[in-house]
matplotlib code that plots the C-alpha trace (Angstrom):
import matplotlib.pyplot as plt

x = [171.1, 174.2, 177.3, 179.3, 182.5, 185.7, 189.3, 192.2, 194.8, 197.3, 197.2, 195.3, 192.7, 189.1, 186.8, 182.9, 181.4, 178.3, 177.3, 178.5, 181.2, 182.2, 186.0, 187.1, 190.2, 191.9, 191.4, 194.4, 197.1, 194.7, 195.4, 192.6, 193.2, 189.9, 188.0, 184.6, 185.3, 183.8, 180.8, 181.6, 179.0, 179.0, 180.5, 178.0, 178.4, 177.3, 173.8, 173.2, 173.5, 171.2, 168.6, 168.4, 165.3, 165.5, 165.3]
y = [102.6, 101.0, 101.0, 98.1, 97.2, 96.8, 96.1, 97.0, 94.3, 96.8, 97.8, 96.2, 99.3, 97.7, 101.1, 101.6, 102.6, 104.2, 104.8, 102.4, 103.3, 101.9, 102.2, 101.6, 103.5, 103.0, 106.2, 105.6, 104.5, 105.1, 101.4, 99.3, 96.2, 96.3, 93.3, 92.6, 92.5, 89.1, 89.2, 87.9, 86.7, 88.1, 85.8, 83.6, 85.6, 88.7, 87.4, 85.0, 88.4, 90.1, 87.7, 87.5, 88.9, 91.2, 91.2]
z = [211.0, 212.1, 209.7, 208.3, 209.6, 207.9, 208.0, 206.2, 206.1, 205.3, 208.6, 210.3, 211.4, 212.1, 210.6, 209.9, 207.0, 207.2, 203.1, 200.8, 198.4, 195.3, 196.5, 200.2, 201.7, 205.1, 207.0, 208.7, 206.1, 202.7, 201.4, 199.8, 200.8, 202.6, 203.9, 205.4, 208.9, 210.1, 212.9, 216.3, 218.5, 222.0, 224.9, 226.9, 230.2, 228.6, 227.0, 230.4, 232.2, 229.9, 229.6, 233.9, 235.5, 237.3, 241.0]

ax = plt.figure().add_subplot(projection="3d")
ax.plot(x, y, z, "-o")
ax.set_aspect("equal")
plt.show()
């Protein structure tokens, strides 16, 4: 199961969590000013190529 992804805006570090905390830390500069990092969808060109058929 994948994890969930944040981001400290401390710092800037994007990170994933893979069990769900009651406290979130950077692991980089141990701030909590974490977010929910938001979900990006993946550029046209990428899912046009992976929907071709092949051959």
């Amino acid at each position: 199961m994948p994890g969930t992804e944040y981001e400290c805006k401390d710092c800037g570090r994007a990170f994933l969590v893979y069990e769900e905390k009651r406290v979130l830390i950077c692991p980089s500069c141990d701030g909590e000013n974490i977010v929910l990092k938001p979900k990006k969808t993946l550029p046209r060109w990428i899912i046009e190529k992976n929907n071709m058929k092949p051959g």
